[in-house]
C-alpha positions in Angstrom: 94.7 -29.1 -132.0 97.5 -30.9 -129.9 99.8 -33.2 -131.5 101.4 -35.8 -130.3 105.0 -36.9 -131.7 103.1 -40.2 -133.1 100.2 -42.1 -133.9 99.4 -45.5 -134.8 96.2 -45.5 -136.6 95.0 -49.3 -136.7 91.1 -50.9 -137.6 88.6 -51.3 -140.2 87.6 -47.9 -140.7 89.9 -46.7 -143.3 87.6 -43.6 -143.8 88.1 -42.3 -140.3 91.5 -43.0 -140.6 92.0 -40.5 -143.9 90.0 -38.7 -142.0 92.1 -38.1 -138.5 95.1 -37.8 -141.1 93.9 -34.9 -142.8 93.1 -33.4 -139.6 96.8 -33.8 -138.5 98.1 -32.7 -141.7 96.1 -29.5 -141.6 97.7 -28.8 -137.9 101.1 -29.9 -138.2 101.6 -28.1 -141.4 102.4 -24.2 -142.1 100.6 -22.6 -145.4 103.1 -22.4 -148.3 105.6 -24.3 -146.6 104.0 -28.4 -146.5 106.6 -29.9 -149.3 109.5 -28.8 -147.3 108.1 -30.6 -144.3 106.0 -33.8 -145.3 107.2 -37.4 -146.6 105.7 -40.3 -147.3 107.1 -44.2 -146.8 106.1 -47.2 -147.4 106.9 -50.3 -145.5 107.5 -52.5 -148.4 110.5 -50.1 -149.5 111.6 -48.8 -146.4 114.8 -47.3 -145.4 114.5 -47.3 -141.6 117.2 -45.1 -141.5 115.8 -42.2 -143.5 112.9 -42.4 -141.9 114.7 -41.6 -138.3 116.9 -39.3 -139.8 113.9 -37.2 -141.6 112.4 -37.2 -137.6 115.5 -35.8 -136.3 115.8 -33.2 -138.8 114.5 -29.7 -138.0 111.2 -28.3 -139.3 111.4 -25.6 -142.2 109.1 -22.5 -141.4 106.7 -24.5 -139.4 106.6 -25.7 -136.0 106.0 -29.5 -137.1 107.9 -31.7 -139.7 105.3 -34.3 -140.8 105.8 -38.1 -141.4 103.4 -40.9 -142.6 104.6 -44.9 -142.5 102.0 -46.6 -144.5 101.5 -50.5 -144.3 103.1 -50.5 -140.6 101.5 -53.5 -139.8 103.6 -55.2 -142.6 107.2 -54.0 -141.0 110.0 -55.9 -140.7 111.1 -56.8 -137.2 114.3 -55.3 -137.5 112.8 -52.3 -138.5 110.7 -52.3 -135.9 113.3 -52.9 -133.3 114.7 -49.4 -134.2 111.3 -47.1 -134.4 110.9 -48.8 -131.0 113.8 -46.8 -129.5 112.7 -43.5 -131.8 109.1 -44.7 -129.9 110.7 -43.9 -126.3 112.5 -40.9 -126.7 110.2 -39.0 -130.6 111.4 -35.8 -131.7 109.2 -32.9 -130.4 109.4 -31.1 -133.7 108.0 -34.3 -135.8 104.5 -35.7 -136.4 105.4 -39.3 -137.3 102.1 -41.0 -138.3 101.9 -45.0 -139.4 99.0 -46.4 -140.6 98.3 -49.8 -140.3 95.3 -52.3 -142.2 95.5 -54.5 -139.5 92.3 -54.8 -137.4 94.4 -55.2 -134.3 98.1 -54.9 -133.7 99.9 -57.7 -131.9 99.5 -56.4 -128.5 102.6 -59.1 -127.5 104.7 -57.3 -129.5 107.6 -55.1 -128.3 106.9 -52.7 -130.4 103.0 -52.4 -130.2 103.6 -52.4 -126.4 106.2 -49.5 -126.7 103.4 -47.9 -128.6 100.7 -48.7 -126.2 102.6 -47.4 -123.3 102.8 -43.9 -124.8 99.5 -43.8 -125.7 100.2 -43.1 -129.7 98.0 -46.4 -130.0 94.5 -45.2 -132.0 91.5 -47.9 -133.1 89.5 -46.6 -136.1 86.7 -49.4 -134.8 83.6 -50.4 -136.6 81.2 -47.9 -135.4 78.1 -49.5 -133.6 74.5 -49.6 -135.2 73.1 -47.5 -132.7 75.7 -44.8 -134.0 75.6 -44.9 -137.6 72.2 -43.0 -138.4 73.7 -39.8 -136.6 76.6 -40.2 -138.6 74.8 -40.2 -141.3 73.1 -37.3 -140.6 76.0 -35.6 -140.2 77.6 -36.3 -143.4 74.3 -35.5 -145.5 74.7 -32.1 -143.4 78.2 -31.1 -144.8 76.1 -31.2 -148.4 73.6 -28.8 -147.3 70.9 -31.6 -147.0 68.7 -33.4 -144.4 67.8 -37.2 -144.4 64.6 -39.1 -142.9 65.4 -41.4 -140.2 63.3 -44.2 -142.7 65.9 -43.2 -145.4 68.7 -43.7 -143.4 67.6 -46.9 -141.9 67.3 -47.9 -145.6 70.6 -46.7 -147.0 72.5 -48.3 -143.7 70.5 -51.6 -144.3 71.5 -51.2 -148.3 74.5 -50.4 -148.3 76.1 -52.0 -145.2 78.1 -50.0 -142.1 81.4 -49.8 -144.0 81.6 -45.8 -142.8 83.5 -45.5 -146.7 80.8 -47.3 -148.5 77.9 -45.0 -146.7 80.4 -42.0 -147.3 80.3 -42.7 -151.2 76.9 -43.5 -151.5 75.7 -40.0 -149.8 77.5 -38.5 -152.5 75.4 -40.2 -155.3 72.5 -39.5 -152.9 73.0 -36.3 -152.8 73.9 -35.6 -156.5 70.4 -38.0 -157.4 68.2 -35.4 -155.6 69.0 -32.0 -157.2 68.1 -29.2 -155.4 65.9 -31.2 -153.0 66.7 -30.2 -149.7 65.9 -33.5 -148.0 66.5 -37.4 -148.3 63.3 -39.2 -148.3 63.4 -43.3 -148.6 62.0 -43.0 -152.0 65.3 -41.5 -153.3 66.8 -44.5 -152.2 65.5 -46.6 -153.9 65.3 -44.5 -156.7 68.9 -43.6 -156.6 70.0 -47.2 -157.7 71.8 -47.9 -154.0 74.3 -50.3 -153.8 71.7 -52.9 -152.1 74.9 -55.4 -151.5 72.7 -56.6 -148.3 69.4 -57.1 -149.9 71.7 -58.6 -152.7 73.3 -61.2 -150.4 69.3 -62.1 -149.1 69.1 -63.1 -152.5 72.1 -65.3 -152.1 70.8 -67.1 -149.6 67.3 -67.5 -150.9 68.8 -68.5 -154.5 70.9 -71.0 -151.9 67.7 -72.7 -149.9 65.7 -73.0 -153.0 68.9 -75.1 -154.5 68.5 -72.7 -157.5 72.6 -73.4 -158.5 71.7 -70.7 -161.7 70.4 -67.9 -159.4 72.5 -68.4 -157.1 75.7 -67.8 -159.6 74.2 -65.1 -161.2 73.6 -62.9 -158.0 77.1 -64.2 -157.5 78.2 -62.3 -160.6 76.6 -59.4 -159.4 78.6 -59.3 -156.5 82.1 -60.0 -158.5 83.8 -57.1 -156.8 83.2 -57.8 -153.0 86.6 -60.0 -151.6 85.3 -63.5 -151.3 86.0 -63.2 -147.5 84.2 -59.8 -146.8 81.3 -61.6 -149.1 81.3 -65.3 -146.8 81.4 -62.8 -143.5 78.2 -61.2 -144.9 76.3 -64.4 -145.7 77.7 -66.0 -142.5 75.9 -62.7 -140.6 73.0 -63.5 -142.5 72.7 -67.3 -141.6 73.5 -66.8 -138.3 70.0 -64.2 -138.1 68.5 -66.9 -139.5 69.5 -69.3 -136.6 68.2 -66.8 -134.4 65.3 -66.0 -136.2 64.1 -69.8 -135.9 65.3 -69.5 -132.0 63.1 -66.8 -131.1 60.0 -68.3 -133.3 60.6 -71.5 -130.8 60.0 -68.9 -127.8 57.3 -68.0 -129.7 58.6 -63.9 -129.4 55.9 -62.0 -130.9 57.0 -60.4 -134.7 56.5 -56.7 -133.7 59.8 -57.8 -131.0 62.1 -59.8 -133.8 63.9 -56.7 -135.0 65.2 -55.8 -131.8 66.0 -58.9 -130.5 67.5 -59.5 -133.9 69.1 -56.2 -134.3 68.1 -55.3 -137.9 66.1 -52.8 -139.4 62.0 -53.5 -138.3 61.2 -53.3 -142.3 63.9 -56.3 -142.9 62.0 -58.7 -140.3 59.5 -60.1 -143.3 62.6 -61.1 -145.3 64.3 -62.9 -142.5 61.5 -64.8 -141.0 60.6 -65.7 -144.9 64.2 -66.9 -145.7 64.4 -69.0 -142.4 61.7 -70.9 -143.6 63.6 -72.0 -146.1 66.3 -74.0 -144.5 66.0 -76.4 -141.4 68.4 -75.6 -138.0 70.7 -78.5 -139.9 71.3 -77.0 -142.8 72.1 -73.4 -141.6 74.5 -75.0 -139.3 76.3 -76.9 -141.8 76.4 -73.7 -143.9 78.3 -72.2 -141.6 81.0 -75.3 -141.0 81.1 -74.9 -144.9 82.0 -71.2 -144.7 84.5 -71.9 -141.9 86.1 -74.6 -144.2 86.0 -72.0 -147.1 87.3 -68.9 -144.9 90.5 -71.2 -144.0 90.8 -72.3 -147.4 91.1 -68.7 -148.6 94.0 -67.6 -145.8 96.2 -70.8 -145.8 95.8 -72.3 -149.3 97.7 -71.0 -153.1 94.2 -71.5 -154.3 92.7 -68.6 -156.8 90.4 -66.5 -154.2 88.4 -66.2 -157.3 87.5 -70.0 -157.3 86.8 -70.4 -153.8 83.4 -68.8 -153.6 81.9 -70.3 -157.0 82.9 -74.0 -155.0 81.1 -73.1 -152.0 78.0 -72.0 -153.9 77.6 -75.1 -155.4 78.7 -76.6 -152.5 75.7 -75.6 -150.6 73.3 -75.9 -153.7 73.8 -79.4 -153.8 72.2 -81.4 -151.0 75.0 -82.5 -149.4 76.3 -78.9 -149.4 74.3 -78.2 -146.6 74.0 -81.2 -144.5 75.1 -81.0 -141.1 78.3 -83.0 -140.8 
């Protein structure tokens, strides 16, 4: 594997991330000899000068000296001013990696630019739908096991495309079946999936029907999703509801909705059920709601915890949903 002197590893997919680390540890580092040659930082309690002088210092026994920055999107400009000038002229003994949560850098930054320029930029995307049965494929392979296209669709649609929660969620699958050789969509089911998709249909069915009790206690259910990753699910869901009612008006035949809609074909029932349940007003005024709420969460010292419970009720109640 070549290296390059440094990488920026940016996006939502932490598990590729861990991933491509692992992969650069296991190149840059000689047998026997990694604790002589591998640090760690953190942004938060960063010495920017240790952290240049451990790249300019000499690998011991190995050809690579390894570095890893975590939290570089949170550094401090001045900190950044001076990895900047490292950025233009990096040892070529020293792996510095920093690994960022941001989705996307600031690419009007000095330093991101510096950092684009050299091409040590590297975007752990979301991977597309279209791409995520093969990858899961793959990772029921590395167990010794095969899946059915049926029972991937399902675990994808159950479990979301977060690449880390389908990573975890093979395990159990895998671990559920025994010495099964394959993954059928039974097993599934069976396994007790994390359904958090069919969890938040609920949602929004508890939500049309005005049913303030379901609706909290599905809530509950879902106490250990962030409030925004939770609003960005239902806000996917209303918006396939807007389109479901969109492509009923062009009177699109059912067997077509799931492609047009891009979901799973065995998920089309649900959708077309749910949209009955709210008129084109009411999902749009959902969706100002969740706007109002998503802001509310990123710019106000309210508890994150109590921000959700308000917008349930919120859109329980009948003005909750009106369009305004």
């Amino acid at each position: 594997m070549e290296l390059k002197p440094i990488y920026y590893f940016y996006g939502p997919e932490d598990l590729l991330i861990d991933e491509r680390v692992e992969e650069i540890k296991s190149a840059a580092l000689t047998p026997g000899f990694e604790s002589m040659n591998f640090q760690i930082f953190h942004s938060d309690s960063l010495d920017v000068a240790d952290l240049l002088t451990s790249a300019g210092t000499l690998p011991a026994f190995s050809t690579y000296r390894l570095l890893i920055l975590k939290n570089a999107g949170s550094l401090k400009v001045a900190d950044t001013e001076l990895i900047t000038e490292y950025v233009k002229n990096p040892s070529p003994s020293t792996v510095l990696v920093m690994i960022s949560s941001e989705t996307k850098p600031d690419m009007r930054k000095t330093f991101v630019k510096a950092l684009d320029k050299s091409g040590f930029l590297v975007n752990c995307r979301r991977m597309s739908e279209r791409d995520l049965p093969a990858w899961v494929a793959a990772e029921v392979r590395k167990y010794g096991k095969r899946i059915s296209r049926g029972a991937s669709t399902r675990l994808i649609a159950s479990a979301g495309p977060r690449l880390r929660d389908l990573h975890g969620e093979i395990e159990k699958l895998t671990l559920f079946i025994g010495a099964k050789e394959g993954i059928e969509e039974s097993d599934v089911d069976e396994a007790g999936i994390d359904l958090r998709e069919e969890t938040i249909f609920k949602l929004t069915e508890a939500i049309g029907g005005k049913n303030v009790e379901a609706a909290f206690r599905i809530l509950n259910k879902l106490s250990e999703v962030h409030p925004l990753q939770m609003m960005g699910l239902v806000s996917r869901e209303i918006r396939i509801l807007l389109k479901v009612k969109a492509l009923e008006r062009e009177s699109v035949a059912k067997q077509a909705l799931g492609k047009r809609l891009g979901v799973p074909p065995f998920t089309v029932d649900g959708y077309v059920r749910r949209s009955r349940g709210f008129s084109e007003g009411e999902l749009k005024g959902a969706l100002k709601r969740l706007a109002k709420a998503d802001a509310v969460i990123k710019s106000s010292s309210l508890p994150v915890g109590v921000v959700m419970p308000k917008l349930v009720l919120e859109l329980c109640s009948g003005d909750g949903l009106a369009l305004a």
